[in-house]
C-alpha positions in Angstrom: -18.0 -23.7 -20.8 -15.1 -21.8 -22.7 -13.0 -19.3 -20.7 -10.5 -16.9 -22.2 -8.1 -14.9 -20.1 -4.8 -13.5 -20.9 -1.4 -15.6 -19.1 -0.4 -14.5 -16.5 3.3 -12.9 -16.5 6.1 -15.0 -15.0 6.6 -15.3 -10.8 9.8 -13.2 -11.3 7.6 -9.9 -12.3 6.0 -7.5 -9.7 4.4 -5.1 -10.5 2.7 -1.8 -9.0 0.9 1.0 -10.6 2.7 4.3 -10.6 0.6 6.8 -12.9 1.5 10.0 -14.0 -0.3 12.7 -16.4 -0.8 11.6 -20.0 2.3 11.8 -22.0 4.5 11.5 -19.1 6.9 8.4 -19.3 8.4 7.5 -15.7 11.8 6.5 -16.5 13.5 4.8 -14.0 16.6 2.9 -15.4 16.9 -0.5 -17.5 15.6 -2.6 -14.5 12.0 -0.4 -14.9 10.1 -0.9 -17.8 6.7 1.4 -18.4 3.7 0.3 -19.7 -0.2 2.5 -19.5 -2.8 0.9 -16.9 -5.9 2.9 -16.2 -4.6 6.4 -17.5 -1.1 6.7 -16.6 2.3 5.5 -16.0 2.4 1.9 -15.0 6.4 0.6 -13.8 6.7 -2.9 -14.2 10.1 -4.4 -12.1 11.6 -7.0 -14.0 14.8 -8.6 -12.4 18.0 -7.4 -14.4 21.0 -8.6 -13.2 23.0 -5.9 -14.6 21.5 -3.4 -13.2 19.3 -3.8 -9.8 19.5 -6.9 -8.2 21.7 -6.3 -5.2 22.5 -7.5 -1.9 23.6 -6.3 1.4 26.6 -4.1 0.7 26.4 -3.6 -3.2 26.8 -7.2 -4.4 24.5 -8.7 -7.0 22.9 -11.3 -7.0 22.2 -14.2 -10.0 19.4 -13.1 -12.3 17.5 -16.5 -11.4 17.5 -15.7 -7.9 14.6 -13.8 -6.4 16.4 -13.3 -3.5 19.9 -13.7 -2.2 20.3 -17.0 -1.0 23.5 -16.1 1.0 22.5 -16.2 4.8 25.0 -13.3 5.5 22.6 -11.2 3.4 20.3 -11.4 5.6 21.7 -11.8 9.2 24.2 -11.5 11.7 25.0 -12.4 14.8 27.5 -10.5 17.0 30.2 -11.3 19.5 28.4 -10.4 22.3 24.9 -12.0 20.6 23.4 -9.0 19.1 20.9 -10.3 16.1 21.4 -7.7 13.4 18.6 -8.3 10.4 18.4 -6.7 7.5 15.7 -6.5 5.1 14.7 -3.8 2.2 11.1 -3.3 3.4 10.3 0.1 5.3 8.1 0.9 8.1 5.7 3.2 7.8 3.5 2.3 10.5 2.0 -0.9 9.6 4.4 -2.2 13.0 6.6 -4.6 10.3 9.1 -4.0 12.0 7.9 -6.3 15.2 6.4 -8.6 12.9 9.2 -9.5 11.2 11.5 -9.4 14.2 9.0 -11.8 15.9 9.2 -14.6 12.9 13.5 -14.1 13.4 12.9 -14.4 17.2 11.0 -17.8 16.8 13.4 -19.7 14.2 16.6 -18.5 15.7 15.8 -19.2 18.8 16.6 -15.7 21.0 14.5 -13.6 22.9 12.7 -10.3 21.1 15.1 -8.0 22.8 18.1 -9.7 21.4 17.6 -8.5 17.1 18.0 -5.1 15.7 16.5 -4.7 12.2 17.9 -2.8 9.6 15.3 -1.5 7.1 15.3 0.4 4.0 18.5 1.4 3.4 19.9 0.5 0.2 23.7 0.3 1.2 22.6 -2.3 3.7 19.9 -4.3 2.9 19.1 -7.1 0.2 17.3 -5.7 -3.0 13.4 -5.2 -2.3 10.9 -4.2 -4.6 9.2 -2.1 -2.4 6.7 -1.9 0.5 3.6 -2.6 -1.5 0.9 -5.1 -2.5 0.5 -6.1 1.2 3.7 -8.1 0.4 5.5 -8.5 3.4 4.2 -10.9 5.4 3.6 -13.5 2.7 7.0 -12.9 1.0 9.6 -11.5 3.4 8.2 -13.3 6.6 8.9 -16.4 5.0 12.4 -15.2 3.3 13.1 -13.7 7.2 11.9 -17.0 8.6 13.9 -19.5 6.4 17.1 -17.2 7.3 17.1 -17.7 10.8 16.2 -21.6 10.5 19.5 -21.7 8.3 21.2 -19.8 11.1 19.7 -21.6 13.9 20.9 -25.3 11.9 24.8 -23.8 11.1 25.3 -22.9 15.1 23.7 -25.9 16.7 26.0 -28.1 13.5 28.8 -25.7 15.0 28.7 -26.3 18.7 28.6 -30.1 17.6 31.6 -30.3 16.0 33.0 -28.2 18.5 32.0 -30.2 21.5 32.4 -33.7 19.0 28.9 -34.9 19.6 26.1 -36.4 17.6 24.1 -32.6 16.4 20.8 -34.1 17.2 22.0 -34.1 20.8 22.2 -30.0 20.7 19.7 -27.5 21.5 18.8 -24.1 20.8 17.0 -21.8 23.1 17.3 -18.2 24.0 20.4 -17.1 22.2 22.3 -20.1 23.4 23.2 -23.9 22.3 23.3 -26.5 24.9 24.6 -30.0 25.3 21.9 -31.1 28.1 23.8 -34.7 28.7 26.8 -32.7 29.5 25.3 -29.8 30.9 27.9 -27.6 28.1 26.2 -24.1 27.2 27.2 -21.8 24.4 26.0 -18.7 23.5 25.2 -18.0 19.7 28.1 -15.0 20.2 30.6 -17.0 21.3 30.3 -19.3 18.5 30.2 -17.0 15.5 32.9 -14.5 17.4 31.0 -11.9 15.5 32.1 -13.6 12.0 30.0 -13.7 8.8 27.6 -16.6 8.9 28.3 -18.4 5.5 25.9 -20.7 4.2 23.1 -20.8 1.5 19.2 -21.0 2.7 17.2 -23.4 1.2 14.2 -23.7 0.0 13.2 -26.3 2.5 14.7 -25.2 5.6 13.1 -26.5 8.8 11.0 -24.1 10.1 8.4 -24.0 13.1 5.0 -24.7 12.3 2.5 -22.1 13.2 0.8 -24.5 15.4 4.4 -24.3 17.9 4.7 -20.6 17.9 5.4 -19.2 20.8 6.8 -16.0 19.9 5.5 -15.4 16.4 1.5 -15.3 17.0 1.1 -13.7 20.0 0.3 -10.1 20.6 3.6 -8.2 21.2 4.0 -4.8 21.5 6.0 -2.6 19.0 9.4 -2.6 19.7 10.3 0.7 18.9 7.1 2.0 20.4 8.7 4.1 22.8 10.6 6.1 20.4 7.9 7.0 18.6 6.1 8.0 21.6 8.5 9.9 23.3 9.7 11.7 20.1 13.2 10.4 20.0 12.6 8.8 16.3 14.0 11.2 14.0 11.6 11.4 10.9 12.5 12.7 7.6 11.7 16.2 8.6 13.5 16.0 12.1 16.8 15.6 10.6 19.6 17.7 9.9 23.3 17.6 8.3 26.4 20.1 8.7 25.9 22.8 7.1 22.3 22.1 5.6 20.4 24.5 3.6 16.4 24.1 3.3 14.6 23.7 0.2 11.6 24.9 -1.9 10.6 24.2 -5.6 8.3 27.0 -7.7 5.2 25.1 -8.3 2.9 25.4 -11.8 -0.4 27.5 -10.4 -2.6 24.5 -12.5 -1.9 21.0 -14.2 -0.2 21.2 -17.2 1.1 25.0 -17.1 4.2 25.5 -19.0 6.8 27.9 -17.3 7.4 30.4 -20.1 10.0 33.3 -18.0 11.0 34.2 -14.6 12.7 36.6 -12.9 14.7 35.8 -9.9 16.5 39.4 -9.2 14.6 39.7 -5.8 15.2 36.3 -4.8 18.9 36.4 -5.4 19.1 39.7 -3.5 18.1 37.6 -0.6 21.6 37.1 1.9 21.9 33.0 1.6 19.6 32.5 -1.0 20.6 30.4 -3.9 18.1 30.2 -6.8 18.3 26.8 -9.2 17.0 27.1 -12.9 17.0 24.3 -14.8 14.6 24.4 -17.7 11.0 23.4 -16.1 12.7 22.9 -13.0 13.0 26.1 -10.5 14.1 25.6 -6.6 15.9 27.9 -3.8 18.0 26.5 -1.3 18.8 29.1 1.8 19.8 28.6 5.5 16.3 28.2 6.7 12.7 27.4 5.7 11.6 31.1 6.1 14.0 32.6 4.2 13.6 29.7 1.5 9.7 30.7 1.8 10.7 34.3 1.2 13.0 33.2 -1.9 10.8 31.0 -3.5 7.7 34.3 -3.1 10.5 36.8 -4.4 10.6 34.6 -7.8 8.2 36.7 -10.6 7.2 33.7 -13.0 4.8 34.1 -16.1 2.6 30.7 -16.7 0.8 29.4 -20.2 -1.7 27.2 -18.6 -3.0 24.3 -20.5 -6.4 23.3 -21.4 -8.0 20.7 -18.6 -11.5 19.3 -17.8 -13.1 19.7 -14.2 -14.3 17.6 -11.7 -18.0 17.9 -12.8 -17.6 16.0 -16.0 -15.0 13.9 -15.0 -17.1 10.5 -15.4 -18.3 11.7 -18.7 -14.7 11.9 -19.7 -13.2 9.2 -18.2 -15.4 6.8 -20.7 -15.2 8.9 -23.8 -11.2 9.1 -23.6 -9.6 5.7 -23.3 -6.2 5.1 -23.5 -6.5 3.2 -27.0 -3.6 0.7 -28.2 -1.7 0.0 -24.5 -1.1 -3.7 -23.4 -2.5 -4.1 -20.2 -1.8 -6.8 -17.3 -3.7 -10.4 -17.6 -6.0 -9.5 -14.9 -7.8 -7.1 -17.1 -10.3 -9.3 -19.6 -12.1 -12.1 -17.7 -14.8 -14.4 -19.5 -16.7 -17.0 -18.7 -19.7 -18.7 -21.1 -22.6 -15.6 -22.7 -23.3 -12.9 -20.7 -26.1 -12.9 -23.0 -27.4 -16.0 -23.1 -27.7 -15.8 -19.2 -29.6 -12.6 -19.3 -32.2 -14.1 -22.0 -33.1 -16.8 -19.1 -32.7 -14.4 -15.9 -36.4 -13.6 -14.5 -34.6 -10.6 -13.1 -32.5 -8.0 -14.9 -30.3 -5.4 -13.1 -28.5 -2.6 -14.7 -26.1 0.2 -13.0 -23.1 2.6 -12.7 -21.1 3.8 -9.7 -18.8 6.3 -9.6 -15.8 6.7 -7.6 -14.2 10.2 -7.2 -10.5 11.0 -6.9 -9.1 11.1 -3.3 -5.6 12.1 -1.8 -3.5 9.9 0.4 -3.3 12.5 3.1 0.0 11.1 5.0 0.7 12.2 8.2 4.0 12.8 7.4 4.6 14.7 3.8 6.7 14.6 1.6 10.4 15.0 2.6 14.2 14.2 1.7 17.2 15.2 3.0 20.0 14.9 -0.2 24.1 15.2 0.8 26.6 14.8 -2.2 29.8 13.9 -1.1 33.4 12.8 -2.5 31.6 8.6 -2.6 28.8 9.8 -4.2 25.1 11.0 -3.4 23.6 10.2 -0.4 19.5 10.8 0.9 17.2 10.4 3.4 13.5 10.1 2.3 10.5 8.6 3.4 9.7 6.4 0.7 8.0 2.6 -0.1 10.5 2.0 -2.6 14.2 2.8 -1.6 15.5 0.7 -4.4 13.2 2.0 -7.1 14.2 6.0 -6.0 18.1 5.2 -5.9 17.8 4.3 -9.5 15.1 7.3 -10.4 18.3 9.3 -8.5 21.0 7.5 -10.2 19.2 8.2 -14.2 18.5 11.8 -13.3 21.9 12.5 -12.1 23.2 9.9 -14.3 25.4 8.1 -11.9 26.4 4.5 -11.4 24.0 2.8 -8.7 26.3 1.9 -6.1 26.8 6.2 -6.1 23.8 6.4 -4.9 22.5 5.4 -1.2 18.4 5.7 -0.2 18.3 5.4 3.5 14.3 5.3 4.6 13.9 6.6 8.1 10.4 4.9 10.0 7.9 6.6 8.1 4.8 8.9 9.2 2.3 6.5 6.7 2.3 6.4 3.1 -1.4 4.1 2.0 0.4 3.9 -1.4 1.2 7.2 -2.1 5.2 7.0 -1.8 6.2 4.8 -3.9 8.1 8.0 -6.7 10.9 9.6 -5.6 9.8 13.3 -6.5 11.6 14.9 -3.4 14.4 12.6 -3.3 15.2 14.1 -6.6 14.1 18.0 -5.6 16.5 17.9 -3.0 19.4 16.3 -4.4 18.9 19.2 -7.6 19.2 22.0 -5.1 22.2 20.4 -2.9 24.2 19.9 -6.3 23.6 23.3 -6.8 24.3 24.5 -3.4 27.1 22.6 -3.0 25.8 22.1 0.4 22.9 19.8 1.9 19.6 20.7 1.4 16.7 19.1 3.3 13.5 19.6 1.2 10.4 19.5 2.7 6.5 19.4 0.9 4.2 21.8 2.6 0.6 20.4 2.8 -0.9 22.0 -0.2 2.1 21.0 -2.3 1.3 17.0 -1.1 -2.7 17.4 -1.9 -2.3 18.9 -5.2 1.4 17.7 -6.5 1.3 14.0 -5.3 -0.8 11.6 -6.7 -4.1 10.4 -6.3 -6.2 7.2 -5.7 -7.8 7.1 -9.3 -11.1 8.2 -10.3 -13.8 5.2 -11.8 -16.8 4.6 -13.4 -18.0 0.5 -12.8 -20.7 -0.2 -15.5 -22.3 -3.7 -14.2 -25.7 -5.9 -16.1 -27.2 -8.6 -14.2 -29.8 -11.2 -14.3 -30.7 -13.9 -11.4 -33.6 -16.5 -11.6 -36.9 -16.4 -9.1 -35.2 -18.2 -6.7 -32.1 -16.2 -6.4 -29.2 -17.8 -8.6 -27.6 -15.7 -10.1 -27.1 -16.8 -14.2 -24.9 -13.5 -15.8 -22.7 -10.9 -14.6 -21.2 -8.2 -17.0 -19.0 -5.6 -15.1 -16.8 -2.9 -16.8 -14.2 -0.8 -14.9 -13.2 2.6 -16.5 -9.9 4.3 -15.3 -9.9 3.0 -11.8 -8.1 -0.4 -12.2 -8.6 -4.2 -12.1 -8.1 -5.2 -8.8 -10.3 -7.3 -7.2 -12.5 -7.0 -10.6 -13.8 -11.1 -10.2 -16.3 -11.7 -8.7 -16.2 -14.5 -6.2 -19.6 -15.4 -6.9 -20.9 -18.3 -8.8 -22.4 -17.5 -12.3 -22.1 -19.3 -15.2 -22.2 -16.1 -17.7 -19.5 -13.8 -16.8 -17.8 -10.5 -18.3 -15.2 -8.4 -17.0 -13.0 -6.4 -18.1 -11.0 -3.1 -17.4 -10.7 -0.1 -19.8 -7.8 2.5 -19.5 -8.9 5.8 -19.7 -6.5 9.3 -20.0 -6.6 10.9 -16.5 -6.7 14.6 -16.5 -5.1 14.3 -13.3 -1.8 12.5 -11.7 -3.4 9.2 -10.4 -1.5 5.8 -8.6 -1.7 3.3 -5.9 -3.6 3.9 -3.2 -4.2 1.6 -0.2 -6.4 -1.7 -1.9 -5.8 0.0 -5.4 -9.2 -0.3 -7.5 -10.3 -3.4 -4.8 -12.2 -0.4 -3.2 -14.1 0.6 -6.1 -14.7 -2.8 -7.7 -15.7 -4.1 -4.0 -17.8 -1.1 -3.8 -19.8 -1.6 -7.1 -20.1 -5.3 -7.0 -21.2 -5.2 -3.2 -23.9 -2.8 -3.6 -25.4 -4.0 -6.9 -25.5 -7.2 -5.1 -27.7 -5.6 -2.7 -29.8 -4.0 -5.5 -30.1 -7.5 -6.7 -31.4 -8.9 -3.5 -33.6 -6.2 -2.8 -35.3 -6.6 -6.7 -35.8 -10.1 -5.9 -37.3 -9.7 -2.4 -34.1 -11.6 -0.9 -32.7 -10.9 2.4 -29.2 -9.5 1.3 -26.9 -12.0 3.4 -29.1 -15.0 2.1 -28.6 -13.9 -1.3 -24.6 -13.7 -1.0 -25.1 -17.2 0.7 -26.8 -18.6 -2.3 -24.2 -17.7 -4.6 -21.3 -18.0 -2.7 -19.1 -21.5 -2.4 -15.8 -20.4 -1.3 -15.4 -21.4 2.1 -12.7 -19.2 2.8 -15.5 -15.9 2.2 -18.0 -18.2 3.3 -16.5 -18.3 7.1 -16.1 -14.6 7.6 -19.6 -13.4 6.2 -20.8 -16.0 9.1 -19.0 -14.6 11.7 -19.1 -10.9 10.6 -23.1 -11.5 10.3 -23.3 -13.4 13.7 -21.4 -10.9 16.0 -23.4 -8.0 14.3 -26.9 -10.2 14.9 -27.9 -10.1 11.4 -31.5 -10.0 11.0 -31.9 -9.8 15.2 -32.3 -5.8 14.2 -35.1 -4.6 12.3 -34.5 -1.0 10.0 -36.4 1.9 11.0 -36.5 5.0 9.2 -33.6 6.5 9.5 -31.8 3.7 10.9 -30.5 0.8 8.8 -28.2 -2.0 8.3 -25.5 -3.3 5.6 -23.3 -5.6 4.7 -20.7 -6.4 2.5 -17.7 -9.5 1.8 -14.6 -9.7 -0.5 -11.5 -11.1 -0.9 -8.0 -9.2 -2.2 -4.1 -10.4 -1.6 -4.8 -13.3 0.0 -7.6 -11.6 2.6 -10.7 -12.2 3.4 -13.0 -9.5 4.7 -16.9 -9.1 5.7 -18.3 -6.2 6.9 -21.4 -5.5 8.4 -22.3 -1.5 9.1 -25.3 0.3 11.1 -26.1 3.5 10.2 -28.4 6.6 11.5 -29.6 9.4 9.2 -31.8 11.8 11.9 -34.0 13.5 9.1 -33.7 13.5 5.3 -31.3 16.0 5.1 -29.9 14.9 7.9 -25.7 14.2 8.6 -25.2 10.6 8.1 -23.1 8.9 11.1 -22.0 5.2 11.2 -23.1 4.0 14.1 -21.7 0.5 14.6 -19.2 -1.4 12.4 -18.4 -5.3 12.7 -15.7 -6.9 10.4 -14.7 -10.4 10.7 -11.1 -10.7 9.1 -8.8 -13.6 8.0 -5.4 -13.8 6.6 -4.2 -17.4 7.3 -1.7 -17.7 10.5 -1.8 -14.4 12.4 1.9 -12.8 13.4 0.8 -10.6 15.7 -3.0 -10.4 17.2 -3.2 -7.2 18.4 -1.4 -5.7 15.2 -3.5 -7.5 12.7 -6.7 -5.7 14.9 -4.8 -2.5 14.3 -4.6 -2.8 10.6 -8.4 -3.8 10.4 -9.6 -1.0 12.5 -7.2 1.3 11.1 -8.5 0.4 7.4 -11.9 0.5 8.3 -11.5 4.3 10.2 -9.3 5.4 7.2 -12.0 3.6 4.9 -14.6 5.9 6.5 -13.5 9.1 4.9 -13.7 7.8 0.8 -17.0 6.2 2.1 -18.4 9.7 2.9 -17.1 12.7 2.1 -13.4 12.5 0.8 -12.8 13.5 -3.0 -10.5 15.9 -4.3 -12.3 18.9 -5.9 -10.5 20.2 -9.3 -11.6 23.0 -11.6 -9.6 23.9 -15.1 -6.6 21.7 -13.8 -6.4 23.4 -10.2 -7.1 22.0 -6.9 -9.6 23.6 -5.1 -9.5 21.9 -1.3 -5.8 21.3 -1.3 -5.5 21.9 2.7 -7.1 20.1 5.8 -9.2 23.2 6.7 -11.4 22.3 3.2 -10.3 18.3 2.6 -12.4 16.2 4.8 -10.5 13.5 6.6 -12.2 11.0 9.3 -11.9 13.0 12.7 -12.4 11.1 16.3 -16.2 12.1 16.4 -16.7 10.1 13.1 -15.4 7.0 14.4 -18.3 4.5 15.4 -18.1 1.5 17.6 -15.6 -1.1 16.2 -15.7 -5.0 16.6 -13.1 -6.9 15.1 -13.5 -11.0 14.5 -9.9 -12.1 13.9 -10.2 -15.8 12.0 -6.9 -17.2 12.8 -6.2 -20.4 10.4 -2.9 -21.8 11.4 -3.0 -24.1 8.7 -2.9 -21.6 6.3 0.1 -19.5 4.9 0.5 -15.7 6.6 -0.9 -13.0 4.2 -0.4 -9.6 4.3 -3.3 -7.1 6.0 -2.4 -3.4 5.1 -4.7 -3.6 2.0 -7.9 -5.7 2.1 -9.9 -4.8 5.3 -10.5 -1.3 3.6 -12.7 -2.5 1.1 -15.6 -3.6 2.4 -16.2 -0.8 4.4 -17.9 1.5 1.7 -20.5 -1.0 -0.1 -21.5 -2.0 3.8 -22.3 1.9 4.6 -23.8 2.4 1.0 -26.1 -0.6 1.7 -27.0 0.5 5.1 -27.9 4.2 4.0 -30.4 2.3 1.6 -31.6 0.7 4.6 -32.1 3.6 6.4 -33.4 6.3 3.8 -34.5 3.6 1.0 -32.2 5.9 -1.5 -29.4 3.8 -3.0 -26.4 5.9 -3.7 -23.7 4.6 -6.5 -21.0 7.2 -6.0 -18.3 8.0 -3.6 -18.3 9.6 -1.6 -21.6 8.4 -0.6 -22.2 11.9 1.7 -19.9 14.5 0.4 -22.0 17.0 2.2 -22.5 15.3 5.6 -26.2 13.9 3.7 -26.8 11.1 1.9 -30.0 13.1 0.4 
């Protein structure tokens, strides 16, 4: 049966989705190409050698490498046996940090205590994409991994030739080499003397099989947990600088609003104040953030707004206003034999739309940036997912050669996605030009709901048809807006159509934790459900029927049998659901029970089992955290979270009117951990989240025998 799909790009090309406002190009230097995706600005990061591909300490690497292969890149090992390692990933909260450090503690051979990693900080560390994608562990782990095998080779090949003995006679073990024949011991510090380890890693170097872990696998606590704890870590917003000023930036009262005069008499009045004009662009620096709040409120501006739709026709616009004559990535247009051919032989015909509604990121931590210019350049602090990508949006808007530029990224407070631009980087660095001085910039809550981006609005338009017996014979499924991940279906049918249509957001819109897997999971899980209840299937037997890969397969088993699937009978107001999927390399099942006391009744998740797996596990009782923290962050665009807009303004743009999960929402939690030690690591940030919805949406169905194809599924506390 004839398939089509577009190729796939080359391995050298990441990509992540960074939209902006129609009409808005994201320019970020000659190593950043844009492209549209799903109504907005998509970056795509080629590797250009001649202008971002650099290694620890400004160096650049070949433009057929996709990482440096230099070992001194990566680590380094000091007199006194201190394990420095430096990679460009950040920590945000995701606990990477041990992760990583536990892979370098098992190849090299030293205990945990012994390595200090250096993170994010673009003066340091190799060249890194960013923290996205749910990259890091199957890309960097690895990378980290084959360093300290190279490392752990060159000293036990040194203390050979120093001691003249055959190098299969040498050992490695905590920080040390031994000769046990001659009872001769070395530790790795006094064989480097604190020099630069030179040697290329290879491809193939020897590393410990997952099976012989001993460090890496088990459940070790984070190693800067204390810090955090005790408050020592300094975040973004805890820093300060001789001599800093504190920043604020005049904000547009709606989308779109032109700035057409301002009068800043008042605000320069004010003793410290300096005001910054520069065309849209309109900021006050002062000595702190109360007299920069006073500044910024002195400042008289007059506004043109534009013309913008509202949130109650959003879904209606979405499909009438595609993005028309935009390349978009291969994943897009999937098709497999006639959708309808399959449907003129299906017994049983389906057809539905879901809806998905815009929702914030809602860090912890907001925006922030600390910017210093100084004789060698310009230096900031930022939280950020993508240190590399914001030095060169610094170094175009300043226009300044890279290596002027340093990001340093602090431990962040979260980002789900939503940091990947450097919007405050840049804020600040304007006003400390102007002020000559530092200027530490800081987003207040309502400028992060309404001025960052947003997880993207959707509209899923799927057709069906199974026979009697439960095959299922065509699938058609259309994505509007929201994006193609996760769009296939892993179910068998022989008449398949997929694709995803770009539409023009009225609203700023980019990654958000799982991208579009969320609403694609959401759509295809619940009309799955529809389809089992229309043919008088029992909804896990159904998937079953239709589902070969074993991979899917295992965790729908053991999700289903810790829940006792089918042990539990639905009673009104009381029901169960379930959902499966796969994304990034993850495999995730879901089953959810859920009570709704009357009709109009709030709806509460009651009980929530999710059976997880990812290939080798890293670190047991992190990989739980992930799943249970996806699954309670899942919770709030699964019931009441969406962003409410009107004529291009935000209307809940603060915590007291933006519902976020609180403790009393959070239900009982089991996790199922499916460790496969045979299998490569893959990441876990991303793909727990996504079954949650379509789980809860099918267990409200159970419960009140109303199927609901939006999110959020209770926006109002009732699912009526």
């Amino acid at each position: 049966m004839a398939e089509t799909r577009e190729p796939d790009s080359g391995p050298e090309v990441e990509r992540y989705e960074l939209f902006a406002r129609p009409g808005y190009r994201f320019d970020v230097g000659r190593r950043d190409f844009c492209k549209i995706l799903g109504g907005g600005i998509v970056v795509t990061v080629a590797l250009d050698p001649a202008l971002a591909l650099q290694e620890s300490g400004g160096a650049r690497r070949g433009s057929g490498d996709a990482m440096p292969r230099e070992l001194g890149a990566w680590l380094h090992v000091a007199a006194d046996g201190a394990v420095t390692i430096y990679t460009g990933k950040a920590e945000m909260g995701q606990n990477i940090r041990t992760s990583l450090a536990q892979v370098v503690a098992e190849e090299l051979r030293v205990p945990l205590s012994a390595i200090t990693m250096i993170m994010a900080d673009t003066a340091q560390t190799p060249f890194d994409m960013g923290t996205f994608g749910s990259r890091t562990t199957p890309y960097m782990a690895p990378q980290l991994r084959r360093a300290a095998a190279a490392a752990r080779e060159l000293l036990i090949g040194l203390a050979a030739e120093k001691w003249g003995v055959d190098r299969a006679s040498v050992e490695a073990a905590e920080g040390r080499v031994s000769h046990p024949p001659t009872r001769r011991l070395l530790g790795f510090g006094e064989l480097t003397r604190g020099q630069k380890l030179v040697k290329t890693i290879g491809e193939s170097e020897p590393t410990i099989p997952p099976v012989r872990w001993t460090i890496a696998g088990q459940s070790v606590a984070k190693v800067n947990g204390r810090q955090i704890v005790t408050g020592k870590h300094k975040y973004t917003s805890d820093l300060t600088r001789p001599g800093m000023l504190h920043g604020k930036v005049l904000r547009p009262p709606s989308f779109g609003a032109a700035l057409l005069s301002m009068d800043a008499q008042e605000a320069e009045a004010i003793p410290g104040a300096t005001v910054v004009h520069d065309g849209d662009f309109v900021g006050v620096a002062a000595p702190s953030e109360p007299t920069a709040s006073r500044a910024l409120d002195a400042i008289h501006a007059e506004w043109k707004a534009g013309v913008q739709p509202s949130g109650g026709a959003i879904f209606e616009y979405l499909k009438k206003n595609p993005m028309e004559g935009q390349a978009f990535d291969a994943r897009s247009r999937h098709v497999v034999g006639s959708v309808e051919e399959g449907l003129a032989d299906a017994g049983t015909k389906l057809e539905a739309t879901y809806t998905v509604a815009y929702i914030a990121h809602v860090p912890l931590e907001p925006r922030a940036a600390v910017a210093e210019w100084g004789e060698g350049g310009l230096t900031v602090w930022t939280g950020t997912q993508r240190p590399f990508g914001v030095q060169a949006e610094l170094a175009e808007a300043f226009r300044l050669a890279l290596d002027k530029v340093r990001v340093i990224v602090p431990d962040t407070g979260s980002g789900y996605g939503g940091k990947h631009t450097g919007e405050a980087a840049i804020e600040a660095a304007r006003l400390a030009k102007a002020a000559g001085r530092p200027v530490k910039l800081v987003w207040t809550r309502e400028e992060e709901f309404t001025w960052a981006y947003f997880r993207p609005a959707g509209v899923v338009d799927v057709r069906s048809g199974a026979r009697a017996d439960g095959t299922l014979l065509a699938w058609e499924f259309h994505n509007y807006n929201s994006g193609p991940s996760a769009m296939d279906t892993p179910y068998e049918v022989p008449h398949q159509k997929i694709e995803f249509h770009p539409a023009r957001s009225p609203l700023r819109q980019g990654s958000y934790r799982a991208l579009a897997a969320t609403a694609n999971h959401f759509a295809r899980e619940t009309h799955m459900d529809e389809l089992a209840h229309a043919l008088g299937l029992d909804a896990l037997e159904f998937r079953l029927r239709n589902l070969k890969e074993p991979r899917l397969r295992a965790v729908l088993l053991a999700a289903a049998e810790r829940f006792g699937w089918g042990k539990g009978r639905a009673v009104a107001g009381r029901g169960f659901g379930l959902a499966c999927g796969v994304e990034k390399g993850g495999y995730i099942a879901a089953c959810a029970e859920v009570s709704v006391p009357s009709p109009r009744g709030q709806a509460r998740i009651e009980r929530v089992v999710a059976a997880f797996e990812c290939g080798a596990i890293l670190n047991p009782d992190n990989l739980k955290n992930q799943v249970e923290g996806a699954l309670i962050m899942g919770i709030g665009g699964a019931l009441f979270e969406a962003v409410e807009f009107e004529a291009g303004e935000v209307l809940n743009a603060r915590l007291s009117r933006y519902r976020v999960p609180r403790f009393s929402d959070v239900p009982l939690v089991e996790t199922v951990l499916l460790d496969r030690k045979d299998l490569p690591s893959a990441g876990a940030g991303e793909t727990p989240i996504v079954g949650l919805a379509p789980a809860v949406g099918n267990a409200l169905f159970s419960a009140t025998g109303v199927r609901l194809r939006s999110l959020p599924l209770a926006p109002r506390g009732s699912p009526g």
